[in-house]
N, C-alpha and C positions, 0 to 999 in steps of 0.2 A: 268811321267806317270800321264795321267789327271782321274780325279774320274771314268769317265766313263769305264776306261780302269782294273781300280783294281777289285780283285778278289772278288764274293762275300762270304759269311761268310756259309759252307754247312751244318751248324748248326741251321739255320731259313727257316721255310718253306718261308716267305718274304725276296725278297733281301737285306742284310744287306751286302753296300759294305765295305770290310777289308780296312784300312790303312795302310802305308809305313812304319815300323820301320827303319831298317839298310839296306844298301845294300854289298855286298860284293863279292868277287871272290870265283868259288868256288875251292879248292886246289885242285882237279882231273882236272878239267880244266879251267884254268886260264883264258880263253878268254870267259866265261861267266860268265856275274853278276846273280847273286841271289841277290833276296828282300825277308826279312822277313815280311809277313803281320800279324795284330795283330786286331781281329775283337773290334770293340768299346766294343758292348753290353756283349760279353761274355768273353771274353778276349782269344780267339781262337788263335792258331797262325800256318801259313803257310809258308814254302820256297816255291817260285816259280822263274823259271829262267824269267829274265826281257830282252825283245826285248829291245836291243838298234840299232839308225843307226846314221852312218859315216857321217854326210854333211863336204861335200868336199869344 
C-alpha cells in the first residue's frame, strides 16, 4: 500500500494520511486481509479491509 493509497485520519479537517500497523485475516472471512491504521498525530486507529491482487 503506497502513501497515497492510505486512509486519511477523519479526525483533522486537513488530511492527515494514517499509517499501517498489522495486517491480518479476518476470522469471518479468511480471504480478506484487514489493516489496522493508526493516525500519527492523534493516535486514532481504523480497520479497514486492504485490496490485495494476484500477479500470476
Amino acid at each position: 500500500m503506497t502513501y497515497e493509497e492510505a486512509p486519511a485520519c477523519e479526525r483533522h479537517e486537513s488530511k492527515v494520511p494514517m499509517k499501517l500497523r498489522t495486517m491480518h485475516s479476518d476470522a469471518g472471512q479468511p480471504d480478506v486481509l484487514v489493516g489496522l491504521f493508526e493516525c500519527p498525530e492523534c493516535g486514532h486507529e481504523r480497520r479497514l479491509p486492504i485490496q490485495t491482487t494476484d500477479a500470476a
